[in-house]
C-alpha positions as CSV (number, residue, x, y, z in Angstrom):
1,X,86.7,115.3,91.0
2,X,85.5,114.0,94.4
3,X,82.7,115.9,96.2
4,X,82.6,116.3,100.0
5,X,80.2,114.5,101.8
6,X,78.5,115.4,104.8
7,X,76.4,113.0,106.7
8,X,73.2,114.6,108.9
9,X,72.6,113.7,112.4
10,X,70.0,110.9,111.3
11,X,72.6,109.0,108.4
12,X,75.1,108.5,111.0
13,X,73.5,107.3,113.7
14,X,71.4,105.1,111.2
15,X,74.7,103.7,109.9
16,X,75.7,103.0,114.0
17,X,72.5,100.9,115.0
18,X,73.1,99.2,111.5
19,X,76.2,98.5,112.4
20,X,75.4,97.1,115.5
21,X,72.4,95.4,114.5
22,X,74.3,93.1,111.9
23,X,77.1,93.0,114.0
24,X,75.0,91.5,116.9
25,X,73.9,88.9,114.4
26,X,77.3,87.8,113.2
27,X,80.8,88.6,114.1
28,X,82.2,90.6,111.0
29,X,79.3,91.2,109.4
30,X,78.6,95.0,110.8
31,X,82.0,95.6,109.4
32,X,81.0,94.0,105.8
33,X,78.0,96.4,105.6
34,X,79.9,99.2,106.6
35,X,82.7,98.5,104.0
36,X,79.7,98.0,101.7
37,X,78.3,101.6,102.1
38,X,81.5,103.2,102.4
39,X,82.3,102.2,98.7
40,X,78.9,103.4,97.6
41,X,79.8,106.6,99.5
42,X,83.1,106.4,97.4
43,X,80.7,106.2,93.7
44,X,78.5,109.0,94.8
45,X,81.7,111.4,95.8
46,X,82.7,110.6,91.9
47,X,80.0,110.8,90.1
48,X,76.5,112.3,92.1
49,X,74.5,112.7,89.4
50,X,74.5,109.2,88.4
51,X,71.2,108.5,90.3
52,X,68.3,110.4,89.5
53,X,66.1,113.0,91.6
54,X,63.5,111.0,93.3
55,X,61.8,114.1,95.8
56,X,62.3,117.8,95.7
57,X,67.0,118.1,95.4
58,X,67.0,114.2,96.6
59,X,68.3,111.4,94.7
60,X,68.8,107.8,96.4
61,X,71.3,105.3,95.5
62,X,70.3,101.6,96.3
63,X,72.7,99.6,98.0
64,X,72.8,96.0,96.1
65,X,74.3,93.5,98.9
66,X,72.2,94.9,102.0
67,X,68.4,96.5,101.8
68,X,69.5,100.1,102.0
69,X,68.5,103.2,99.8
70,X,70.8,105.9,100.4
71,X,68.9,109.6,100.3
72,X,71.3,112.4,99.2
73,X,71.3,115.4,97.7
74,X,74.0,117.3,95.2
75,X,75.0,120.7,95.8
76,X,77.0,121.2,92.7
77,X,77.9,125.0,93.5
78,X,79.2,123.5,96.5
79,X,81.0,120.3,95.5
80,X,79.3,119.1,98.4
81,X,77.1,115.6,98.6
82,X,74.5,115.8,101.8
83,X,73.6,112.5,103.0
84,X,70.0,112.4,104.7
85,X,69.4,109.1,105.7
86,X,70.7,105.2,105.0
87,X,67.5,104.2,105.3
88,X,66.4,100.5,105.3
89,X,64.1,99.6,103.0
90,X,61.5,97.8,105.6
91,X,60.9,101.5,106.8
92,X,58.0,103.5,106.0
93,X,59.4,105.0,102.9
94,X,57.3,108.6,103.9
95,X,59.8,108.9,106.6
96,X,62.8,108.8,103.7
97,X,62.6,112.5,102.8
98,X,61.9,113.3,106.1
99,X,64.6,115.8,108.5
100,X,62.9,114.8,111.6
């Protein structure tokens, strides 16, 4: 069964700049990172407990062709998959469990 998957404020504009970013780099390439995390948003709306808790509810999925650790967590009551951040793993990783 596929869960629903809501994206805060920060994933989405995080998945924009990245967007943008790679896409400034190389004609095509925003568009191959974004197909690339849209089929890891694909295995998490299948199967969300696949990747374990990391902090407090949040598990995070590593992305294997681009440096991204996807933050999520699983609200099973809910059928619902929260994405916090695509976070890129050059970041401070303190601000990866972070809502601000």
């Amino acid at each position: 069964m596929k869960n629903a998957i809501i994206f805060s404020s920060f994933a989405s504009k995080e998945i924009d700049e990245s967007f943008n970013w790679y896409e400034s780099r190389s004609v095509g390439l925003g568009d191959r990172f974004v197909d690339v995390v849209d089929k890891a948003f694909a295995v998490l709306s299948e199967n969300p407990i696949a990747f374990p808790k990391k902090k407090r509810n949040y598990r995070n999925m590593v992305i294997d062709t681009f440096p991204y650790i996807i933050v999520y967590e699983y609200n099973s009551l809910e059928s619902s998959i929260y994405i916090l951040h695509v976070f890129h793993t050059s970041r401070d990783p303190k601000y990866k469990y972070r809502n601000k």
